[in-house]
N, C-alpha and C positions, 0 to 999 in steps of 0.2 A: 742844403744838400741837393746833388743834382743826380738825376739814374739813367742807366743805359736803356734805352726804350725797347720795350719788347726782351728785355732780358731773359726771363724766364721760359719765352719761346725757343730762343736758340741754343743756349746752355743748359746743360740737362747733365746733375751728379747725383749719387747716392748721395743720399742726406744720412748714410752712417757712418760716414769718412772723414767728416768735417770738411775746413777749405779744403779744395781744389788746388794744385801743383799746377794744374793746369786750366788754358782755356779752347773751346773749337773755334777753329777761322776756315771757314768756307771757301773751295775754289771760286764760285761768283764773284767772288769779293773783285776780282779781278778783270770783271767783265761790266761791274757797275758804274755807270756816268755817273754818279754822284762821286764815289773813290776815288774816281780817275781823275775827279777834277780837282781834286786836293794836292797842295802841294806836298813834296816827300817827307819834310819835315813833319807836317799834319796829319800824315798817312803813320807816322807812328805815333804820335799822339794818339791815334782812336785807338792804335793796340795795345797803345800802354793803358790807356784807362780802360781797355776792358780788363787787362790783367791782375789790375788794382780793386775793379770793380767787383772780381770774381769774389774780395773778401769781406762783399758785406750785400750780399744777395743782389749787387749790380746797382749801388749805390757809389755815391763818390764826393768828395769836398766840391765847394761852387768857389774857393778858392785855388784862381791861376795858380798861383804861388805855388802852395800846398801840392797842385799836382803836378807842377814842371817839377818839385822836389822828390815826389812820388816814383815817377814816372822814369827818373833820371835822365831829365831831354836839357837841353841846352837851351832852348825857345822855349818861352810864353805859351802853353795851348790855348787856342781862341775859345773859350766852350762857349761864346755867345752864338759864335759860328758854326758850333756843333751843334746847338741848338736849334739854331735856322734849319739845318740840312738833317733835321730829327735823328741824329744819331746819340744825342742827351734829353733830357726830360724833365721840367720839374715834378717832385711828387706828386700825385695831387692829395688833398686830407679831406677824409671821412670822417665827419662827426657823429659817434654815436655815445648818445646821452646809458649810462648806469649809475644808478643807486645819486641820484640828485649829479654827479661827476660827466665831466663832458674828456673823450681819449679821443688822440688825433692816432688815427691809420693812416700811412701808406701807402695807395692802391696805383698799379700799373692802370695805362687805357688800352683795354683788351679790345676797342671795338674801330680804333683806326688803324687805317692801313699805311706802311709804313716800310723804307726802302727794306728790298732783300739782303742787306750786309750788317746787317744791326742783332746783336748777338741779346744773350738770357740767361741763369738765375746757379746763386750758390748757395746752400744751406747753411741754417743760424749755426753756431755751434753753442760752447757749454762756457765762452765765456761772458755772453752776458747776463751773468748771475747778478753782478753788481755793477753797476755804471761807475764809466771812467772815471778816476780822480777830479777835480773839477780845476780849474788855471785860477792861481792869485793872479790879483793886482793886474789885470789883463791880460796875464801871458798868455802865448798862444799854444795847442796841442797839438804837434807835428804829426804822432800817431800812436796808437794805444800796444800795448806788448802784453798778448794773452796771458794770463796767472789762472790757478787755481780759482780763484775766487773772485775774481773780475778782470778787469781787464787795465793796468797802469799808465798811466797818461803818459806819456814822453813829452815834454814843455823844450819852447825853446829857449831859455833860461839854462836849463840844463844842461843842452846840448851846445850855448856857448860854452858853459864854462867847460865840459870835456873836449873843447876844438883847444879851450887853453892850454888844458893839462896834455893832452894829446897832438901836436903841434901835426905828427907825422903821420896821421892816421883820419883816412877819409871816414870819418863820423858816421856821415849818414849813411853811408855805405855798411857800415860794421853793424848800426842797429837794424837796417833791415835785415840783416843778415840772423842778427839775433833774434827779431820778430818772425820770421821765416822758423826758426830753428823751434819755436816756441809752438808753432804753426801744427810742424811735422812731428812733434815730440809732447802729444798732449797730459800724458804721463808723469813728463818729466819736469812739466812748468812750474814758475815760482812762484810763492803769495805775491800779493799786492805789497805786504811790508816788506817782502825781497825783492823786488823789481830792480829799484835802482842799484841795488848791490850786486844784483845780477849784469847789466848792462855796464854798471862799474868793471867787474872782474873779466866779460868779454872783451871790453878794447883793452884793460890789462894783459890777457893773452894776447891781444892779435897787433899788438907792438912790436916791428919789426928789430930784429937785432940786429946790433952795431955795423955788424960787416956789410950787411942788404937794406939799413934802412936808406931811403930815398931822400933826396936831400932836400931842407928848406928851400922856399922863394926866397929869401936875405940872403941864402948861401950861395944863389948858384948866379945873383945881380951883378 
């Protein structure tokens, strides 16, 4: 995992509201040589992962991949290059020994200084009561979808086979959309054992009908 440095400083929500809809982005941002000197493409990469960032206390994957999927950029973000130009972080871990047991913390570095564009912090919420589903056989975990009672893995396994069944429907686009909705809608979330029947029956709805659906790549060759 990698975190937006200094998160906590610059972002600031009620911790009664859960995630954040939103993030602040500061006029300077504009006036910064370090910004300025990124290319435009990079310059939304830092705002997409703060956006991303905002839904786990300003934490984020150290996998590329993961966050040009995230992010929905077309390009690679470099994050080794955001890490040069301190705009990412590794965590650093505190060890503190209980009861014979050693727990790794977390901890921002409150005591370096650090450019003026670099944003700060979103509160835990209630689902991590139980930890994510965990991947067979290696699959990887695209993103977790809040429930009642923890939080459901989203695999990529899964999401081919609904790219099969749904030929005509931008996938990952639909499940953010349901993890968002899951987001703003804490009430209304589904168990862990409902998950994927839930994310089943959303691209079921949002299958376009006959007359507007958009046509295949084979079709239009």
């Amino acid at each position: 995992m990698l975190k937006v440095r200094n998160w906590e400083k610059w972002q600031t929500y009620r911790k009664d509201r859960g995630t954040p809809p939103w993030i602040k982005v500061y006029a300077r941002l504009l006036t910064d040589p370090d910004f300025a000197e990124l290319e435009d493409h990079e310059k939304w990469h830092v705002i997409g992962i703060w956006l991303i960032a905002r839904e786990r206390n300003g934490l984020i994957s150290d996998d590329p991949k993961i966050v040009q999927r995230l992010i929905n950029s077309s390009t690679k973000p470099d994050l080794e290059k955001l890490l040069g130009l301190q705009v990412l972080e590794r965590p650093k871990k505190k060890r503190q020994p209980k009861d014979n047991q050693v727990t790794t913390i977390c901890q921002p570095d409150d005591n370096q200084m650090t450019s003026s564009w670099q944003p700060n912090d979103a509160p835990e919420t209630d689902t991590d009561k139980t930890p994510p589903t965990p991947p067979q056989g290696g699959d990887r975990i695209l993103l977790n979808l809040p429930c009642k009672d923890g939080e459901f893995a989203v695999l990529q396994s899964m999401v081919d086979e609904w790219r099969r069944t749904h030929p005509r429907i931008d996938i990952d686009a639909e499940i953010r959309k349901a993890r968002q909705w899951c987001l703003d809608n804490p009430t209304k979330r589904k168990t862990l054992r409902g998950g994927r029947a839930f994310i089943g029956n959303w691209l079921k709805n949002a299958q376009p009908s006959s007359g507007h659906a958009l046509p295949m790549w084979s079709e239009v060759q």
